[in-house]
N, C-alpha and C positions, 0 to 999 in steps of 0.2 A: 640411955637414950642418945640419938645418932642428934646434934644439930644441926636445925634447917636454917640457913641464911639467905640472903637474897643481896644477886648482884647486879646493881641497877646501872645502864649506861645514859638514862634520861631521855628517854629516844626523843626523839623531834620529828613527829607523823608528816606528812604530804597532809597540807593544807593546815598544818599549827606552826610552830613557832617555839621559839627556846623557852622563853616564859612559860606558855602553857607546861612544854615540858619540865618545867622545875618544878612547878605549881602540881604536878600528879607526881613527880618522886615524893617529895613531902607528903603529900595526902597519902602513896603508897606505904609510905614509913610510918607513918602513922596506924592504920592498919595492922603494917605485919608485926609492930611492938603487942598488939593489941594479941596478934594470933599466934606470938611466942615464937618468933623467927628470933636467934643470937643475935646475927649480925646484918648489917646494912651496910655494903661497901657499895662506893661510888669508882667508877675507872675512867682511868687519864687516856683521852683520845684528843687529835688533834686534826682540826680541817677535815672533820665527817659531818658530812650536813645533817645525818641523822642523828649525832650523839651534844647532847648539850652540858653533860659533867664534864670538859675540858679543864675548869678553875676548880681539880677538884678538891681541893683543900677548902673553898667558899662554900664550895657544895654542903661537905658534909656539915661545915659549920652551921649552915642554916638545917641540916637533917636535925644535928645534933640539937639543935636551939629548940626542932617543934618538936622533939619525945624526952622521953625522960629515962629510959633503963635500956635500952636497944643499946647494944655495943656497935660503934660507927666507926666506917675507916675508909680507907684504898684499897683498892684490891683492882690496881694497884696505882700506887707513882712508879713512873718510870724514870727511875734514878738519873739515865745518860742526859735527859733533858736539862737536869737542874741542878746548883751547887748544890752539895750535900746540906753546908752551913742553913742554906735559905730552909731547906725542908724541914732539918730541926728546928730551927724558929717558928714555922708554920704548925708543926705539930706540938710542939711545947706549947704553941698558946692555946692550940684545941684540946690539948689535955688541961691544962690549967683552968680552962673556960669549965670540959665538961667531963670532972675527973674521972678515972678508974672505967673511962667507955669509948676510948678512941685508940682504934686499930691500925698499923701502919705496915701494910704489905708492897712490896717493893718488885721489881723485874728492869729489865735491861733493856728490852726493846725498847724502841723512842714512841710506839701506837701514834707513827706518823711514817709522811714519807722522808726522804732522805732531805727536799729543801725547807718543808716545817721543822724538824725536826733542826738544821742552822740554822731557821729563825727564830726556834726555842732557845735555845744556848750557843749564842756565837763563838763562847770562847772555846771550841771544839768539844763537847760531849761526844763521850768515845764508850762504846758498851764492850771495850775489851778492858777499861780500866770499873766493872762495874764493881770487883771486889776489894778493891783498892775504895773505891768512893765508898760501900756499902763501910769499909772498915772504920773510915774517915767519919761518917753519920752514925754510927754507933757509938764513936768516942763522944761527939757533943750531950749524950745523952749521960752517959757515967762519968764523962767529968774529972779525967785522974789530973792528980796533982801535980799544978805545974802547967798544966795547959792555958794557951793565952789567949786564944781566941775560942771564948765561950758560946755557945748556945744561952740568950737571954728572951723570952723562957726556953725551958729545955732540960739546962744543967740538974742533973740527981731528978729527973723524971723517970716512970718504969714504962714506958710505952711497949708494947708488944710490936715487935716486927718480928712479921715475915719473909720468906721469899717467897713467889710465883714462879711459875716456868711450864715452858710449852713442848722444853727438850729435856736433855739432859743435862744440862751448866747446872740450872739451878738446883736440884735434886744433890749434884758434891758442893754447890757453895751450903745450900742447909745442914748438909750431914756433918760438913768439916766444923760450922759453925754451932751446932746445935738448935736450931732453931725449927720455928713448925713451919710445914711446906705446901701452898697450896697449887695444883697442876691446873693448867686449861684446858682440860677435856671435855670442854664442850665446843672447841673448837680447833684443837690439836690431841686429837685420841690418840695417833700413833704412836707415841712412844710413853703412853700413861705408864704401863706397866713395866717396863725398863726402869724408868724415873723412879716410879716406886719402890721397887728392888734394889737399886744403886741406894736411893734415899737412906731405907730401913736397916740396911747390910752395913753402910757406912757410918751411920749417926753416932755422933758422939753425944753423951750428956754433958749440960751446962748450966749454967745457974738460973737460965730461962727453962730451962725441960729436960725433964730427966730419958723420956723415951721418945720417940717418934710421934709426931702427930701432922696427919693429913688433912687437907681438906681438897677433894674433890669438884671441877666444877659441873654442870649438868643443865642442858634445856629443859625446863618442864612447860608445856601448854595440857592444862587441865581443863576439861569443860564438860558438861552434861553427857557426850557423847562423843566415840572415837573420831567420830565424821565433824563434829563441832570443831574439835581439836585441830584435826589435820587443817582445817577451813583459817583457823586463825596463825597454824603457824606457818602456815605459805606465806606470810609476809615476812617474817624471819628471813625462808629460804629464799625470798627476791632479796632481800638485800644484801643478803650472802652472794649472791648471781653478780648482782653490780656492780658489789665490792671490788670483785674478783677480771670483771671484766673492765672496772678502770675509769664506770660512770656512777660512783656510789651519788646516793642522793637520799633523803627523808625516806623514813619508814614509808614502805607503799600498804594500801589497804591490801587487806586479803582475796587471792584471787586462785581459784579454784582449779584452774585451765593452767596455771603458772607451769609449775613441773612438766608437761603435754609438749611444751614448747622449746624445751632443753636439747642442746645436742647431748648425743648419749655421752661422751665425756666429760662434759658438763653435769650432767644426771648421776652421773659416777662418784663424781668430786664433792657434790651435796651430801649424796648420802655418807661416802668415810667422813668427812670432816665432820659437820655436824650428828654422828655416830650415836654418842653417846649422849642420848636425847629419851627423854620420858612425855607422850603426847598420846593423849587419850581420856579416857573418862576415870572415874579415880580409881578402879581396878586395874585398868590397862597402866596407867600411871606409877600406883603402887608394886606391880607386878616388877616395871624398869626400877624402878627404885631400889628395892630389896633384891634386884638381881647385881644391881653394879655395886652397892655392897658386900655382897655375898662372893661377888668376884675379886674387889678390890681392897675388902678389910676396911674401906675409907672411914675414919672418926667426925668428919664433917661434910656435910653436903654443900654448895651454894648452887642455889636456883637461879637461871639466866630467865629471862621469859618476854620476849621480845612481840609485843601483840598491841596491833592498831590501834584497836580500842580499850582506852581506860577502863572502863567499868566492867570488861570484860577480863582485863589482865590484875584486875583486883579480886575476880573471882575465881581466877585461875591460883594467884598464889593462897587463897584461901580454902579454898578445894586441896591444895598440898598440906597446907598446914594440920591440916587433919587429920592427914599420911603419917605424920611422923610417929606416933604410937606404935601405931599397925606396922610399920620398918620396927622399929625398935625391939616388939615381942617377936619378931619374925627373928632377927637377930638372934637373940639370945635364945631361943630356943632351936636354931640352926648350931651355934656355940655348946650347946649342951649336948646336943647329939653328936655333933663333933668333935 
């Protein structure tokens, strides 16, 4: 069976607030342990009015505090922002807090702009030196003998890191390092499949994994009807507009007319980047689904699902959840024939 995660950015809607939104990732988390989602990663974004997982290490602590078996993490910290030493402290305590369930997926970009980004880490964070740091945060965690400044907690913890990556860097830092690789294709498809290739061609085995392991990311908006769907994930595609144009702001409500109003290279730009997107009723859904596996061999899914209203983006990833069988037999009987 393919697993289904879920990557939450906290959204903070037009017309709510951080609160609220912290208050429905929780209540989401809760939920998705219930409907057999792996994982629950939280992502480090800075100075987005829509995104409220900024502290995301506080985040997941309080995920990790309201469930009990869901494996929680980052997905991702962005390493350039922050001493290495602080992040193992950070995660050594959330593993010590909530053992053998907290995931730490790492990337390079600062998920800010250039002057957040020095007023995150003055002492110059530099994402040329990411693998130099990433080497640095892996030692507080193993601990070799002789070392003098420890990770307290931290030291002889087994935390699972990953990397992420939107290009191709991260795809030979994972291979060289042996580690599992998860891409942003749901919001940098272009070079999914490169990445992949480099990835699996290149990997070495390590005492963390002996073969390749992927995870995929992916938009899913599920709803009663394709028309349902499309209706909720226009608010996605506006704040992808916004972003882009330089006036990002709070998730806007859904608006049907949105698209209509695009220049065509605007209209263009929507469609490749958010490409790799599942939006429909749960056939249409499951169709995208079991197709970009079947394309991509991906071992893990994570679901993006970026929708106005709560109760309705609670039934959207519940509507997936019940996909994941039907991908699975779909798999392996494509595997057998092939």
């Amino acid at each position: 069976m393919i697993p289904f995660s879920i990557l939450d950015l906290s959204p903070i809607v037009e017309g709510g607030d951080a609160s609220r939104a912290l208050q429905n990732t929780i209540d989401l988390a809760r939920h998705a342990e219930s409907w057999g989602y792996h994982r629950y990663w939280l992502a480090e974004h800075h100075n987005i009015p829509s995104v409220a997982s900024a502290a995301t290490s506080v985040v997941i602590g309080a995920v990790a505090g309201q469930t009990s078996a869901i494996r929680v993490g980052a997905g991702g910290i962005m390493l350039p922002n922050h001493a290495p030493l602080v992040i193992a402290e950070q995660f050594g305590t959330l593993e010590s807090l909530f053992p053998g369930r907290i995931d730490l997926a790492l990337g390079r970009a600062p998920g800010s702009d250039p002057m957040t980004a020095r007023a995150l880490r003055r002492g110059g964070g530099d994402a040329d030196t990411f693998p130099q740091d990433l080497l640095e945060l892996m030692s507080y965690f193993t601990a070799p003998d002789g070392q003098r400044v420890k990770a307290i907690p931290g030291a002889g913890l087994r935390i699972p890191i990953w990397i992420l990556g939107s290009s191709l860097f991260g795809a030979h830092v994972a291979a060289e390092l042996g580690l599992p690789y998860g891409f942003a294709s749901h919001f940098a498809p272009a070079l999914m499949m490169d990445a992949l290739a480099i990835y699996r061609q290149r990997f070495r085995p390590s005492e963390t994994l002996d073969r390749p392991h992927v995870m995929l990311g992916i938009n899913v908006v599920a709803a009663e009807s394709d028309e349902d769907a499309r209706h909720l994930f226009s608010s996605h595609q506006q704040a992808f507009v916004n972003l882009r144009r330089g006036t990002p702001g709070p998730l806007p409500p859904p608006d049907d007319r949105f698209t209509g109003t695009l220049a065509p290279h605007e209209r263009a730009e929507i469609d490749h980047t958010l490409s790799v997107t599942a939006i429909g009723s749960t056939d249409t859904v499951h169709a995208a689904i079991a197709a970009l596996v079947a394309r991509t061999g991906a071992d893990e899914l994570i679901m993006v699902s970026q929708i106005y209203d709560h109760a309705a983006r609670l039934r959207s990833y519940e509507l997936t959840a019940a996909l994941r069988d039907r991908v699975a037999s779909q798999t392996a009987n494509a595997l057998r024939q092939g």
